[in-house]
LOVO-649386 format. One record per residue (C-alpha): x, y, z; residue number from 1; residue in three letters. Coordinates in nm, 3 decimals. Layout:
// residues N
@u:X&v:Y&w:Z&fise:NUM&palo:ALA
...
END
This chain:
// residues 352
@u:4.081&v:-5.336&w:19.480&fise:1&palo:UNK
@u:3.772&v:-5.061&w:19.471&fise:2&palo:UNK
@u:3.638&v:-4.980&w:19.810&fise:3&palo:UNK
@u:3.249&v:-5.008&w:19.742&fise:4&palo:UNK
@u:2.965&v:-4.889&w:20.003&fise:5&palo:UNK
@u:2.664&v:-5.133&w:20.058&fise:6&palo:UNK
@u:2.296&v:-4.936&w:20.077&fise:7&palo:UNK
@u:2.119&v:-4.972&w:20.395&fise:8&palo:UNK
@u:1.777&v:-5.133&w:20.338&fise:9&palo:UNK
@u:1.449&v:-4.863&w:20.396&fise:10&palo:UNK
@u:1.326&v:-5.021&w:20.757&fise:11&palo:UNK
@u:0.972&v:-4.990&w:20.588&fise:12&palo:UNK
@u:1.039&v:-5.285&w:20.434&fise:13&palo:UNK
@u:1.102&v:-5.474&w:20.752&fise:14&palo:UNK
@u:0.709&v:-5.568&w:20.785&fise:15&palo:UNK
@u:0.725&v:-5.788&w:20.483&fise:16&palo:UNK
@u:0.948&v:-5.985&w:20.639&fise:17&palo:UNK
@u:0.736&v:-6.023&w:20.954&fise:18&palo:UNK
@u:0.454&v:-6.098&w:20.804&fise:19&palo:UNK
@u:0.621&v:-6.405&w:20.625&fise:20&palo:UNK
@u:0.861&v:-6.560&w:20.912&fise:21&palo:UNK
@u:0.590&v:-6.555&w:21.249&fise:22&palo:UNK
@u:0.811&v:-6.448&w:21.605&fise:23&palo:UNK
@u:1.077&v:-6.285&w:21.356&fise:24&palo:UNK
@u:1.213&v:-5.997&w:21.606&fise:25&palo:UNK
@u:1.314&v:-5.829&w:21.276&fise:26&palo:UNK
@u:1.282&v:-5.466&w:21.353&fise:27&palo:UNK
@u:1.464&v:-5.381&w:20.978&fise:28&palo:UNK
@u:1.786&v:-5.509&w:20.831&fise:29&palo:UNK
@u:2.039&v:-5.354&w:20.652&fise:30&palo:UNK
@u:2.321&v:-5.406&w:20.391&fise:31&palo:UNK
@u:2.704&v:-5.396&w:20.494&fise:32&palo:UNK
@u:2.711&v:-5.018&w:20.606&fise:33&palo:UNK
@u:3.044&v:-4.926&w:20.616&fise:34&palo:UNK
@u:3.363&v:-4.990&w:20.326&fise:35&palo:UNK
@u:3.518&v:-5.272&w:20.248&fise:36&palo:UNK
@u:3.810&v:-5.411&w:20.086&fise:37&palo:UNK
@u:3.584&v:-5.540&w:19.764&fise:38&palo:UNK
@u:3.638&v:-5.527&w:19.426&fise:39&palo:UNK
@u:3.440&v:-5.738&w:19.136&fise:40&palo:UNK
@u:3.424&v:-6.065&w:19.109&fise:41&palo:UNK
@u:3.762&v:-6.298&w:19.079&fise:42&palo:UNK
@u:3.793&v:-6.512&w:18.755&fise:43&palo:UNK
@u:3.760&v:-6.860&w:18.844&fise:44&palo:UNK
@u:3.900&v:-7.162&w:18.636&fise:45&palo:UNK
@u:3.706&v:-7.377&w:18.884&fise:46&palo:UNK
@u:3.352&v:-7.233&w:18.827&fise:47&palo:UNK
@u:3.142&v:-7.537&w:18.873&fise:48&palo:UNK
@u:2.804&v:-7.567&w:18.807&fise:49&palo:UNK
@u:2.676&v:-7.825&w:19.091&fise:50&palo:UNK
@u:2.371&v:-8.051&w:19.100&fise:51&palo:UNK
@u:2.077&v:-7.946&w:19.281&fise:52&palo:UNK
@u:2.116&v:-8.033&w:19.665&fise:53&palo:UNK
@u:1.740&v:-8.017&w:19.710&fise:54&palo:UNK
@u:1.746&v:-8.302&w:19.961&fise:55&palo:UNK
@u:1.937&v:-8.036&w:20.164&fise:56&palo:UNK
@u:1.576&v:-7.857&w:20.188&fise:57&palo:UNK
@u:1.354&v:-7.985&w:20.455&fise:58&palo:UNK
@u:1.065&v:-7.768&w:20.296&fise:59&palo:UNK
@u:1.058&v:-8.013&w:20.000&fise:60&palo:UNK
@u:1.180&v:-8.360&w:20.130&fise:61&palo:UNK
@u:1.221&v:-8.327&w:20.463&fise:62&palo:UNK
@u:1.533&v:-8.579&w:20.389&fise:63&palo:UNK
@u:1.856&v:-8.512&w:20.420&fise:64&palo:UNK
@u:2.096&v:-8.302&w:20.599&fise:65&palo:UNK
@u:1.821&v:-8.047&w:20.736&fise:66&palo:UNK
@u:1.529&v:-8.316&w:20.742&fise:67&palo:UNK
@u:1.515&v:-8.392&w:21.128&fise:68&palo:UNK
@u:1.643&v:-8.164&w:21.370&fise:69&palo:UNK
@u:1.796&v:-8.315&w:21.674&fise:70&palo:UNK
@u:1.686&v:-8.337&w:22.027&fise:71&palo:UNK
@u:1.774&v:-8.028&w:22.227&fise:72&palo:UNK
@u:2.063&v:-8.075&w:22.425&fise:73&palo:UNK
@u:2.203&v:-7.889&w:22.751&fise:74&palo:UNK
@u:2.595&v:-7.986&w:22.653&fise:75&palo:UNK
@u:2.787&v:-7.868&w:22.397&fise:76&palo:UNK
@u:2.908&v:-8.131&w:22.155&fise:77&palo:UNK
@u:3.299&v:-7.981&w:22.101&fise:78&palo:UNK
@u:3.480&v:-8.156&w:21.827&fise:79&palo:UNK
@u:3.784&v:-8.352&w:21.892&fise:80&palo:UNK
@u:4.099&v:-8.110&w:21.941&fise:81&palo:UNK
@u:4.336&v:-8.086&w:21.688&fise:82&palo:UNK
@u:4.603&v:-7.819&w:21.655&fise:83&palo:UNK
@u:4.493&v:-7.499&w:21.518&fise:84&palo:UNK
@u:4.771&v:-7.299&w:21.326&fise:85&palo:UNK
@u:4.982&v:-7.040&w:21.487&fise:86&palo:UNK
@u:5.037&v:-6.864&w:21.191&fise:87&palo:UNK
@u:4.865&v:-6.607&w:20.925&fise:88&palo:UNK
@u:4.809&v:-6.712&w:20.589&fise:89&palo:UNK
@u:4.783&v:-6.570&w:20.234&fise:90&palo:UNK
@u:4.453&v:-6.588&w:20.107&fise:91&palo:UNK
@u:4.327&v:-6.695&w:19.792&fise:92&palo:UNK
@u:3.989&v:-6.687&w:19.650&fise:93&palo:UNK
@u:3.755&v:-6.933&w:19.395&fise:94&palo:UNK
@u:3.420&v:-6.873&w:19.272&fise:95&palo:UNK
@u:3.163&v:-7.144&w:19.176&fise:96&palo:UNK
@u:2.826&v:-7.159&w:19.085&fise:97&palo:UNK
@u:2.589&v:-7.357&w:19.340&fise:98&palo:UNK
@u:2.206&v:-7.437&w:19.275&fise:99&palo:UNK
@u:1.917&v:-7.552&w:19.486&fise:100&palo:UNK
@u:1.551&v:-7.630&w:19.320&fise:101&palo:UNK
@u:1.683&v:-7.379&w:19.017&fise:102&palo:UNK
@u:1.814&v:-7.124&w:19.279&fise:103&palo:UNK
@u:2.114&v:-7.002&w:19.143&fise:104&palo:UNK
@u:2.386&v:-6.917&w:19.462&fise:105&palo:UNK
@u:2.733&v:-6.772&w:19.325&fise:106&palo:UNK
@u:2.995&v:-6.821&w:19.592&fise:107&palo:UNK
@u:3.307&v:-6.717&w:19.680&fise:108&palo:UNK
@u:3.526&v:-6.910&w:19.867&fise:109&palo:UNK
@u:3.821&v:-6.833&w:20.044&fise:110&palo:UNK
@u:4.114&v:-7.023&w:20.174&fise:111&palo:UNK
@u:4.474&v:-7.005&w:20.341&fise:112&palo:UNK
@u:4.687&v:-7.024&w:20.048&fise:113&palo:UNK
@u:5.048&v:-7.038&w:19.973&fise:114&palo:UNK
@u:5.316&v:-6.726&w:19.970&fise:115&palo:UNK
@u:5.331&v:-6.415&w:20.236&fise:116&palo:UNK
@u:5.042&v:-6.263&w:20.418&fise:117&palo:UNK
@u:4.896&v:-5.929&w:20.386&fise:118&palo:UNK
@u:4.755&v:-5.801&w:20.074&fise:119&palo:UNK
@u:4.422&v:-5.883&w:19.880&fise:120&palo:UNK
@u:4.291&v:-6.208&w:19.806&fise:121&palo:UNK
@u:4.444&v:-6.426&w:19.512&fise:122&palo:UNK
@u:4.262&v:-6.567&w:19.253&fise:123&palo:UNK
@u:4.277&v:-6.923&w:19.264&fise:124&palo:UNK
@u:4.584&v:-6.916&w:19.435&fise:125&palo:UNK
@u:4.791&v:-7.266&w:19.588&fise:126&palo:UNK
@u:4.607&v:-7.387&w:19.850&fise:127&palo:UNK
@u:4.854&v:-7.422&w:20.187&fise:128&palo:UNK
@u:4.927&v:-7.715&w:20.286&fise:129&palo:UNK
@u:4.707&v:-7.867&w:20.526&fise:130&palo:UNK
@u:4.332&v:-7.921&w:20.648&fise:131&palo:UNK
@u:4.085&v:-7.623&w:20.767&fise:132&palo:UNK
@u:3.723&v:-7.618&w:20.891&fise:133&palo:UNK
@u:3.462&v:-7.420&w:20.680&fise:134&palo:UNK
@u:3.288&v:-7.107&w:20.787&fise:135&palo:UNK
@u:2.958&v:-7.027&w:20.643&fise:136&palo:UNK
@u:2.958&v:-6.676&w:20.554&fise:137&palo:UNK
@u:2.611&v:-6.459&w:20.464&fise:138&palo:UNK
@u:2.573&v:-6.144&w:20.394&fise:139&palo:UNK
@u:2.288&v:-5.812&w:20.469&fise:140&palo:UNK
@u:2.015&v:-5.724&w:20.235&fise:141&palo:UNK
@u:2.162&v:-5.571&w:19.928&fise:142&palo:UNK
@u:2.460&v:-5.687&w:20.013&fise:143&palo:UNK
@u:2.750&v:-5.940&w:19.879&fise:144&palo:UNK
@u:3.023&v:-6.163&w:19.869&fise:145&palo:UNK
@u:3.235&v:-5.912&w:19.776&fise:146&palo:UNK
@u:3.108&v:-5.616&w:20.001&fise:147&palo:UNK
@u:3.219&v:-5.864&w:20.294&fise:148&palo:UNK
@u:3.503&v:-5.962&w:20.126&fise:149&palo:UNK
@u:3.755&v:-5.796&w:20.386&fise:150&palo:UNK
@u:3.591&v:-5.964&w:20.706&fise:151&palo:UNK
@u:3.605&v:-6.347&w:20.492&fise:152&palo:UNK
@u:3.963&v:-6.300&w:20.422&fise:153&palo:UNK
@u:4.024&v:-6.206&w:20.795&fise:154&palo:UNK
@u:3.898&v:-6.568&w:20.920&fise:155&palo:UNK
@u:4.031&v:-6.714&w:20.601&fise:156&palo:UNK
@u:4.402&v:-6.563&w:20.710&fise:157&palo:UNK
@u:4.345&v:-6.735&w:21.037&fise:158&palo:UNK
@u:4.344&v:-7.055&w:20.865&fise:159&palo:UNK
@u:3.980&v:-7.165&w:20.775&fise:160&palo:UNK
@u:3.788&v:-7.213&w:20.437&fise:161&palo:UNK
@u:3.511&v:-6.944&w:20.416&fise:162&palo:UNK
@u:3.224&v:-7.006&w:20.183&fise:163&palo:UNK
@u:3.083&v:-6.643&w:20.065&fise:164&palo:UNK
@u:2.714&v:-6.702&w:19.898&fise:165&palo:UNK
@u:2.551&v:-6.446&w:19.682&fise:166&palo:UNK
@u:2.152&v:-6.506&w:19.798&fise:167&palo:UNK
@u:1.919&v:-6.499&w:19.459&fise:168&palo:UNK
@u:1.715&v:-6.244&w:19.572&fise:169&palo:UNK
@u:1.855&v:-6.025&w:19.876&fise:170&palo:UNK
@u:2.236&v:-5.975&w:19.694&fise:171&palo:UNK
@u:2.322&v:-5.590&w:19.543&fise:172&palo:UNK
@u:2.185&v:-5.731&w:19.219&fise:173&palo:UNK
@u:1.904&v:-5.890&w:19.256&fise:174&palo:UNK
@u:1.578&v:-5.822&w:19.011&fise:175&palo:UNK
@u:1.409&v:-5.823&w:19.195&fise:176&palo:UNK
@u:1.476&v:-5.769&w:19.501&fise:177&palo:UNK
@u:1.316&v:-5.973&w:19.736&fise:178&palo:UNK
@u:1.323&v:-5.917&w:20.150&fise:179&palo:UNK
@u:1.064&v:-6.181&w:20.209&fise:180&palo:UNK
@u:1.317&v:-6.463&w:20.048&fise:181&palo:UNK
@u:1.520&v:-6.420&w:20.365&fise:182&palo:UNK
@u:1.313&v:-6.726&w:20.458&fise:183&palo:UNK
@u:1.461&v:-6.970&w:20.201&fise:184&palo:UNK
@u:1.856&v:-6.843&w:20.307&fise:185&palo:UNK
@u:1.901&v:-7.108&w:20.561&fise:186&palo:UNK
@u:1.855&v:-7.400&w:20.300&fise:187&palo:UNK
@u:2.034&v:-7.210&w:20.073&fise:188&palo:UNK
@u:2.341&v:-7.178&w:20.353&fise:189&palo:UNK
@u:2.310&v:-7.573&w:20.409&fise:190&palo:UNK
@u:2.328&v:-7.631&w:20.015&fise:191&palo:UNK
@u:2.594&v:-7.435&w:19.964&fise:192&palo:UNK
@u:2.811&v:-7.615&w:20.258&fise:193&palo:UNK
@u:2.698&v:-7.954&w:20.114&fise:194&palo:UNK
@u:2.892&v:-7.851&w:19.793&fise:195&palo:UNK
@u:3.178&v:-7.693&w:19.955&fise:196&palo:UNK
@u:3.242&v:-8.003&w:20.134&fise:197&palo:UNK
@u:3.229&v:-8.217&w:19.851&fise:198&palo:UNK
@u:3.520&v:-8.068&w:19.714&fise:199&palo:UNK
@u:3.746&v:-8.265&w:19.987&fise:200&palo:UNK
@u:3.715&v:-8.541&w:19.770&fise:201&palo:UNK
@u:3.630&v:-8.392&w:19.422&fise:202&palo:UNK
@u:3.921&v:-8.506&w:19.205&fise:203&palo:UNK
@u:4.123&v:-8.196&w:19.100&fise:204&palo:UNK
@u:3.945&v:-8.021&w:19.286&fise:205&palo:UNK
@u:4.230&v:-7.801&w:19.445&fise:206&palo:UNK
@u:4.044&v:-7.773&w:19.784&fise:207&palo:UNK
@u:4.047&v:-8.148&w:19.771&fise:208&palo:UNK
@u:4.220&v:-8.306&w:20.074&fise:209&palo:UNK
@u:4.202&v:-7.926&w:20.271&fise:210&palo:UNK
@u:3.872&v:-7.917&w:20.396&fise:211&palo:UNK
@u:3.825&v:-8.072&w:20.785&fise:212&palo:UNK
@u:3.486&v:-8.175&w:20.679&fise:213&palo:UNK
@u:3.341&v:-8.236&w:21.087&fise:214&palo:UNK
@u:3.454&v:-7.886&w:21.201&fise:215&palo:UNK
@u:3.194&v:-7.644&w:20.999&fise:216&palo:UNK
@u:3.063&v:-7.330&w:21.145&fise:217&palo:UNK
@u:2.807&v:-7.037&w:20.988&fise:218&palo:UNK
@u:2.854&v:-6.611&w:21.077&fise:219&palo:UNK
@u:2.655&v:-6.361&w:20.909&fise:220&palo:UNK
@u:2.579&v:-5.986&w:20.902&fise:221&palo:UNK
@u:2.252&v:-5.801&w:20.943&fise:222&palo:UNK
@u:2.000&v:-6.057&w:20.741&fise:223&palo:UNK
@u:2.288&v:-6.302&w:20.747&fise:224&palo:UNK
@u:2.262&v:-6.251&w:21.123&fise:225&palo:UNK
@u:1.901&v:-6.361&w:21.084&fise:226&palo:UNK
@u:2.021&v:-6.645&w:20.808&fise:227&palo:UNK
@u:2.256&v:-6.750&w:21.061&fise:228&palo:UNK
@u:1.998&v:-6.788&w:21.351&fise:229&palo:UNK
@u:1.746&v:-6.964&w:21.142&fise:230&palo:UNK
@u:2.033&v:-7.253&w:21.052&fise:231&palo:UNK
@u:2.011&v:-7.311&w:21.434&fise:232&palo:UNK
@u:1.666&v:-7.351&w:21.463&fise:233&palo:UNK
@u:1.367&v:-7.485&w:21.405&fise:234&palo:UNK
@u:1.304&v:-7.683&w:21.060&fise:235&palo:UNK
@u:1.571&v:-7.523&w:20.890&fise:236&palo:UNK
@u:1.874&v:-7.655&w:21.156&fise:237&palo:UNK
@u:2.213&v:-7.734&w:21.028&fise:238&palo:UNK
@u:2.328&v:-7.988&w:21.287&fise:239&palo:UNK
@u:2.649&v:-7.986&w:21.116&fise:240&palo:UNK
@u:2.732&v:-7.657&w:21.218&fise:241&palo:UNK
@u:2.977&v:-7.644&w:21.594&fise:242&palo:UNK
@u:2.963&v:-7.279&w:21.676&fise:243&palo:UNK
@u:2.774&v:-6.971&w:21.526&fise:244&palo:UNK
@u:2.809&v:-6.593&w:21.528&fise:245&palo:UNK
@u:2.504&v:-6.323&w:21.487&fise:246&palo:UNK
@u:2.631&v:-6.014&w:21.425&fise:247&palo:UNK
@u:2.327&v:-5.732&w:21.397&fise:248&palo:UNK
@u:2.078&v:-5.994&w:21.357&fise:249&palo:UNK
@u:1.808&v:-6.189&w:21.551&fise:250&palo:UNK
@u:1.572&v:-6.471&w:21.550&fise:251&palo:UNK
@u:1.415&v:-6.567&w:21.245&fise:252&palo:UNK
@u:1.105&v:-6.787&w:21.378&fise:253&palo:UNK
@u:1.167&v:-7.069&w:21.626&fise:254&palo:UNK
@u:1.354&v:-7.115&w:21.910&fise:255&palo:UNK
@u:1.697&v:-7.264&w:21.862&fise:256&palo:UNK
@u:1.707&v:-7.676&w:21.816&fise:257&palo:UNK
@u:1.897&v:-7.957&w:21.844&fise:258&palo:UNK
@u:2.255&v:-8.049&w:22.015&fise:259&palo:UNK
@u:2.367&v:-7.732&w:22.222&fise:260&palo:UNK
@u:2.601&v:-7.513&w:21.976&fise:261&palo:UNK
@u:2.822&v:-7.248&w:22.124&fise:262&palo:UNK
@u:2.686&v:-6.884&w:21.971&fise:263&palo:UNK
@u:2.859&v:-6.578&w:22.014&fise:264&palo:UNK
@u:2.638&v:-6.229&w:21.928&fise:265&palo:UNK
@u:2.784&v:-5.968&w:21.866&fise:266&palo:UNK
@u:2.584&v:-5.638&w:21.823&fise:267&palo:UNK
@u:2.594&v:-5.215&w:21.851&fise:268&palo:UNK
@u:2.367&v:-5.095&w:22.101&fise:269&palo:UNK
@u:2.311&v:-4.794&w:21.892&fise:270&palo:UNK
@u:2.214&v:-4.996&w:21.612&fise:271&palo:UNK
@u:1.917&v:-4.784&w:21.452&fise:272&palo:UNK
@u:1.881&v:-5.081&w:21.169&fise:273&palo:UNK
@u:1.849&v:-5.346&w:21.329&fise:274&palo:UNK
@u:1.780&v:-5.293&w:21.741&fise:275&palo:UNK
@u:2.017&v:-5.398&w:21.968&fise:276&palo:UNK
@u:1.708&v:-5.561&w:22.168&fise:277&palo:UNK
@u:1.678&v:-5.808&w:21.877&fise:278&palo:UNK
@u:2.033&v:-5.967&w:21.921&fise:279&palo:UNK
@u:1.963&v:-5.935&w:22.293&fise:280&palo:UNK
@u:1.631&v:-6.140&w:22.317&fise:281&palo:UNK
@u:1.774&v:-6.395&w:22.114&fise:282&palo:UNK
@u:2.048&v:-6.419&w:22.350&fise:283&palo:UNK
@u:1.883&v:-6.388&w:22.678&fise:284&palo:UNK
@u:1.622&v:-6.646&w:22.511&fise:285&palo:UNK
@u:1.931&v:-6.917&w:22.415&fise:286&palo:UNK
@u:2.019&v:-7.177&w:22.701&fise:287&palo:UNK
@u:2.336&v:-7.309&w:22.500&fise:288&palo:UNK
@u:2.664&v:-7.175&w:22.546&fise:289&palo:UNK
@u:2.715&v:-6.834&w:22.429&fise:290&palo:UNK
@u:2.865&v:-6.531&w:22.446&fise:291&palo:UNK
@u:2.740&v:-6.138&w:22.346&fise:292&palo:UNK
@u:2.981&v:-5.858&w:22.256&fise:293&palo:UNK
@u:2.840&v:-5.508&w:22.267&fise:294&palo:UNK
@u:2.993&v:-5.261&w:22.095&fise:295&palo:UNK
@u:2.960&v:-4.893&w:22.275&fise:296&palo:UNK
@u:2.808&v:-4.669&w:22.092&fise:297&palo:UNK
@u:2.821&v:-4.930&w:21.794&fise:298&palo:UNK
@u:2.601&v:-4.851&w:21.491&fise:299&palo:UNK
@u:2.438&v:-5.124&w:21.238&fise:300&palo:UNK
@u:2.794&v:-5.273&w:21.154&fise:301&palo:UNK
@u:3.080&v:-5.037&w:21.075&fise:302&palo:UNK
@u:3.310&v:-5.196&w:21.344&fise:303&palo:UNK
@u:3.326&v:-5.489&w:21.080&fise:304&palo:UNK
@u:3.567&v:-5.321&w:20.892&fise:305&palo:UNK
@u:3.829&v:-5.060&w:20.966&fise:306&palo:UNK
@u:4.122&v:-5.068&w:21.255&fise:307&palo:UNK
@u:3.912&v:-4.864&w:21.533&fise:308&palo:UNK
@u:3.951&v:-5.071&w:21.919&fise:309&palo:UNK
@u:3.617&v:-5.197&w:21.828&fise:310&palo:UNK
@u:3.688&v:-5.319&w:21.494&fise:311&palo:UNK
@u:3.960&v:-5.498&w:21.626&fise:312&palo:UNK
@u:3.767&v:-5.644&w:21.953&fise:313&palo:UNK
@u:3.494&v:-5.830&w:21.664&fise:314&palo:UNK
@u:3.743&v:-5.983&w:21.483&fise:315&palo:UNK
@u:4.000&v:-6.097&w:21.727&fise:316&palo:UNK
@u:3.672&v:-6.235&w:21.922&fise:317&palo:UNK
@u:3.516&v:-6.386&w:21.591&fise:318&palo:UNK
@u:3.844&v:-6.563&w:21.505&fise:319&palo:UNK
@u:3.848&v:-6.666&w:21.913&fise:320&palo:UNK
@u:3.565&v:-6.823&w:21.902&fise:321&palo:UNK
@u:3.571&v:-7.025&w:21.573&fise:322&palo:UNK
@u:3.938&v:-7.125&w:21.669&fise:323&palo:UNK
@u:3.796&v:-7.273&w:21.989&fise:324&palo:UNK
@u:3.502&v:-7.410&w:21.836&fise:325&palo:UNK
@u:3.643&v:-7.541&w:21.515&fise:326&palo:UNK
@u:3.964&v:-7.591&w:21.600&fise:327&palo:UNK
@u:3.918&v:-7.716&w:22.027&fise:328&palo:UNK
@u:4.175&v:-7.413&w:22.081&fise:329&palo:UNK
@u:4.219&v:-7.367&w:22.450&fise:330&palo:UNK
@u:4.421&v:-7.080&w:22.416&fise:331&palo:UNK
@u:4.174&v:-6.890&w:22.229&fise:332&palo:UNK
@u:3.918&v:-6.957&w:22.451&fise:333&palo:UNK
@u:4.069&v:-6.814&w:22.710&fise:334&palo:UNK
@u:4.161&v:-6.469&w:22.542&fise:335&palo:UNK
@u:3.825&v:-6.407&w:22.395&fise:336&palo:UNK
@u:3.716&v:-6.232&w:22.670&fise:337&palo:UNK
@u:3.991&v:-6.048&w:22.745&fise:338&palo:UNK
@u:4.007&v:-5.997&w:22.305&fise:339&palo:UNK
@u:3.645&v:-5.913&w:22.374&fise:340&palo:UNK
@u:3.691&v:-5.607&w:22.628&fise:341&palo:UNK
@u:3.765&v:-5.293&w:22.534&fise:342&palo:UNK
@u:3.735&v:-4.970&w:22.773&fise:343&palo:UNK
@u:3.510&v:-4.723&w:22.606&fise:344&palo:UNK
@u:3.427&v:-4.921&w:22.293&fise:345&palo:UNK
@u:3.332&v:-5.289&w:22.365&fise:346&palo:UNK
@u:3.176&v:-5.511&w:22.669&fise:347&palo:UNK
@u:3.170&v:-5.860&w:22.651&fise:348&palo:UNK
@u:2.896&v:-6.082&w:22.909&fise:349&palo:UNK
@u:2.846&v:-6.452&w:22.853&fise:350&palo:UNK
@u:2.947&v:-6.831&w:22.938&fise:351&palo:UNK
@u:3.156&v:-6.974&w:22.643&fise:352&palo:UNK
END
């Protein structure tokens, strides 16, 4: 498939943003900034056009999955074990067609699928056999489903259902283009898993029966760092979600709320889009369990992609961590910090 490059974001435009979301450490966020293995758009024969979640919005009805966040807690709350797979998987990949209160959110989803490993994603492949947790994944301003579509496939491979949404006004086509809207992606986020979920029990649906619905985790990139962040806290929090991962990103507003979630950050500390003091005050700020891995020398992102020791420290440690908290996999809690630690090119603190 064509190899695409995502345009950084001007950081001038960073100030819009922190004039809407008050305590945003935003400091200016950027696209995906390095290749990727995306191509356009897969046909779909499942493109569904879904009801509007808006009870999913706390801004509107303060109902619903996001309309009470939940006391803080000091414990984790780790889902039940169950046995994670030990092996790679094909990937295939649907689109659909989400809304929220007439915001239109075309996803791609991705999935362990039937047939051999390796190579691009399918469309609408054979779903394998079996159940997987869903990972919530957003992308940076300007960016898209596609331009991240190497990095969803990795986590797919590793056996989980990844749910890609284009954001209405921050994607590589949107008209306009919109930084400000950053503070709507949460909601968006939690919309788009309330869909994805339904279709465990959607009949013929081909995801039906393959989604562990309990075990549901979010990761994003640059703004979907900050999208990430913001379904943790305040208002906005997901309490569905059992782990998250910020990668270039920071706080959006709020501290982090409800039941203690395991977070993992990971971040270049010569990131000169986003500052690697964002990711670390949000860290150094978050009392649940949580890890950070710095990449040395690391810019805005590129060690998302590529085969470099550093691309392959984030996403050994970003499969780690959502194996262990998805999936209660002991044995991939204890390698992340040893998958996390590489001389010259990544460091890894915390207390997952």
């Amino acid at each position: 498939m064509r190899s695409v490059r995502t345009p950084l974001v001007p950081r001038v435009l960073a100030g819009l943003l922190l004039a809407l979301i008050p305590g945003s450490a935003l400091a200016g966020c950027g696209g995906a900034p390095g290749p990727s293995d995306a191509g356009a758009a897969p046909d779909s024969s499942e493109d569904a056009s879904a009801g509007d979640p808006g009870s999913a919005d706390p801004a509107q009805s303060g109902t619903g999955v996001l309309g009470a966040a939940a006391k803080p807690s000091g414990t984790a709350t780790k889902p039940a074990t169950v046995t994670a797979p030990t092996q790679t998987f094909a990937v295939g990949v649907s689109q659909f067609t989400f809304s929220r209160s007439g915001r239109t959110l075309r996803t791609l989803v991705f999935y362990p699928a039937t047939g051999s490993a390796g190579g691009a994603p399918k469309s609408n492949a054979a779903v394998a056999a079996g159940r997987f947790p869903l990972v919530l994944w957003s992308h940076g301003l300007h960016g898209s489903p596609e331009g991240y579509q190497g990095v969803s496939a990795k986590i797919a491979a590793a056996g989980f259902v990844v749910a890609a949404p284009a954001y209405p006004f921050t994607n590589d086509k949107a008209n306009p283009f919109n930084q400000g809207d950053m503070a709507n992606q949460p909601a968006d986020a939690s919309a788009v898993i309330t869909e994805v979920l339904k279709l465990d029990t959607k009949a013929g649906a081909a995801l039906a029966g393959h989604i562990e619905t309990a075990r549901v985790g979010a990761a994003g990139h640059s703004a979907g760092g900050y999208t990430t962040a913001g379904m943790l806290s305040g208002s906005a929090r997901d309490t569905r979600l059992k782990g998250g991962i910020i990668v270039a990103g920071g706080g959006m507003g709020g501290r982090f709320s409800g039941a203690a979630t395991p977070v993992l950050f990971v971040h270049g500390d010569k990131d000169g889009t986003v500052p690697y003091s964002s990711g670390k005050s949000l860290y150094d700020s978050c009392t649940w369990p949580k890890g950070f891995l710095t990449l040395l020398g690391g810019d805005h992102g590129a060690a998302l992609w590529g085969t470099t020791p550093a691309a392959q420290a984030v996403s050994k440690t970003m499969i780690d961590f959502f194996r262990y908290t998805l999936y209660g996999d002991a044995a991939a809690h204890g390698r992340l910090r040893q998958d996390a630690t590489v001389s010259g090119a990544a460091k890894y603190d915390g207390n997952l």
